[in-house]
C-alpha positions in Angstrom: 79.5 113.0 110.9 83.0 112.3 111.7 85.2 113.7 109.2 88.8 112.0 108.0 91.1 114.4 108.1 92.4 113.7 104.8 88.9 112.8 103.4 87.9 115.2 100.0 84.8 117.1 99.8 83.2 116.6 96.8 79.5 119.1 96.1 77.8 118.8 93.9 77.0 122.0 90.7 73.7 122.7 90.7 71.1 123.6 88.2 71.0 127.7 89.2 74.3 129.5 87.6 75.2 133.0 87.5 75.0 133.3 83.7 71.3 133.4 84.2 71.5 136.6 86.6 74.1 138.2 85.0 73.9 136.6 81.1 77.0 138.7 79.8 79.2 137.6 82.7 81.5 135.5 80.9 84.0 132.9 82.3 83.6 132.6 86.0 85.3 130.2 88.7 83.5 127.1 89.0 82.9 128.5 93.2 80.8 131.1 91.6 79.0 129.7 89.0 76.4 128.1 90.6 74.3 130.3 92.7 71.8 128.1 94.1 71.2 127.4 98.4 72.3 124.0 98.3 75.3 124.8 96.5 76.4 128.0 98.8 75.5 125.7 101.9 77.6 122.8 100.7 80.2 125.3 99.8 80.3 126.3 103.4 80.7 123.2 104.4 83.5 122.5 102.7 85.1 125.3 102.9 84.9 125.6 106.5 86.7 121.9 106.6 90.1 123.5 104.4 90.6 124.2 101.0 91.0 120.3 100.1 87.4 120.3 98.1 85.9 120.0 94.4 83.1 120.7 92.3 81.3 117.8 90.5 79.9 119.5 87.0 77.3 117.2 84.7 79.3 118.9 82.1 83.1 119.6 83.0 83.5 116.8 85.8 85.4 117.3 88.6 86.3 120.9 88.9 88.9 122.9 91.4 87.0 125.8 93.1 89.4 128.3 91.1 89.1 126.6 87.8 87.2 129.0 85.3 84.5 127.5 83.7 81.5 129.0 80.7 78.0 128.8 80.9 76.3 125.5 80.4 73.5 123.7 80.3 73.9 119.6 81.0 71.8 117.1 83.3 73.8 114.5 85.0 71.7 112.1 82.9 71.9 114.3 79.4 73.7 112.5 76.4 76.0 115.2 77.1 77.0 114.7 80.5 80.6 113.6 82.1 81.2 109.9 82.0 82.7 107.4 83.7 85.1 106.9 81.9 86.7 110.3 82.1 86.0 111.5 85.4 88.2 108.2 86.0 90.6 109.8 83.6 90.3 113.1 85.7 90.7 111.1 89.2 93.5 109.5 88.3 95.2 113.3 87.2 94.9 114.3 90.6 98.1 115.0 93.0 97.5 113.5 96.3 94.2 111.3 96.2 92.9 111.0 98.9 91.7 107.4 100.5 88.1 109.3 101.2 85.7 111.1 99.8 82.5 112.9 101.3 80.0 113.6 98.0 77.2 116.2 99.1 75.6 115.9 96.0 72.2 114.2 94.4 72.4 109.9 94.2 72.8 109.9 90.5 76.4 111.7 91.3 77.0 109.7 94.0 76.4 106.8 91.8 78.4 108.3 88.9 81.8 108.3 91.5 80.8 105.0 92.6 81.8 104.0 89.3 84.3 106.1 88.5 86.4 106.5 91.5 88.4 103.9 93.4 87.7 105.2 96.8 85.6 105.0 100.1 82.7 107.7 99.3 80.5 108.5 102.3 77.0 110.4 100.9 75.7 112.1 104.3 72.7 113.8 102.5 71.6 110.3 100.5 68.2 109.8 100.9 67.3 113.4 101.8 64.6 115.2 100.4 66.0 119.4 99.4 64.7 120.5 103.1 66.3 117.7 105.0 69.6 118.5 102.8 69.5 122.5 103.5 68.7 121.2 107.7 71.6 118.9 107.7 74.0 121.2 106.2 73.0 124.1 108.3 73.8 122.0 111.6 77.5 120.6 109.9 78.5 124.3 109.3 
């Protein structure tokens, strides 16, 4: 995949957290709070492409990698979840927006910046079953 320069990562938080290992952790930074393969190997890949990436949380939306964050326990499709509406609100908060965005994250969050987010999003892992993700983001990193 051929990566703008200037394009954002965006992963996607994943169901596996910390707070389950480790229950009396407390506040954590979002990077560490979700312990899962298919978050650490999308964290790689970002990370190994500069520090110009973000977590998308069912819960707290988009998230810097620093940004301390509690236990919780929110589907992208819970009553609870981040909406449209203010992950917009959060986008739009945002120094330097970029004109790109690579989401390596389920379709439902895909689909959730699709409506949020005024901005080319390119989904290399849509379509892929958890194997085919985990492959592809081994070869990228």
């Amino acid at each position: 995949m051929a990566k703008p320069s200037n394009a954002l990562i965006i992963v996607g938080c994943g169901k596996a957290k910390i707070w389950k290992r480790h229950p009396d952790v407390g506040r954590v930074q979002a990077q560490d709070a979700y312990v899962g393969s298919l978050f650490r190997s999308a964290r790689r890949f970002a990370e190994k492409r500069g520090t110009n990436w973000l977590i998308l949380s069912a819960k707290y939306g988009l998230l810097r990698p620093s940004q301390l964050i509690s236990d919780y326990d929110v589907t992208i499709s819970s009553q609870r979840a981040i909406t449209s509406q203010r992950l917009r609100r959060q986008w739009q908060r945002l120094p330097n927006r970029p004109a790109v965005a690579v989401c390596l994250a389920s379709r439902r969050y895909v689909s959730l910046l699709y409506d949020s987010i005024p901005i080319a999003i390119r989904a290399p892992l849509d379509g892929m079953d958890l194997f085919e993700r985990m492959r592809w983001l081994k070869s990228h990193s």
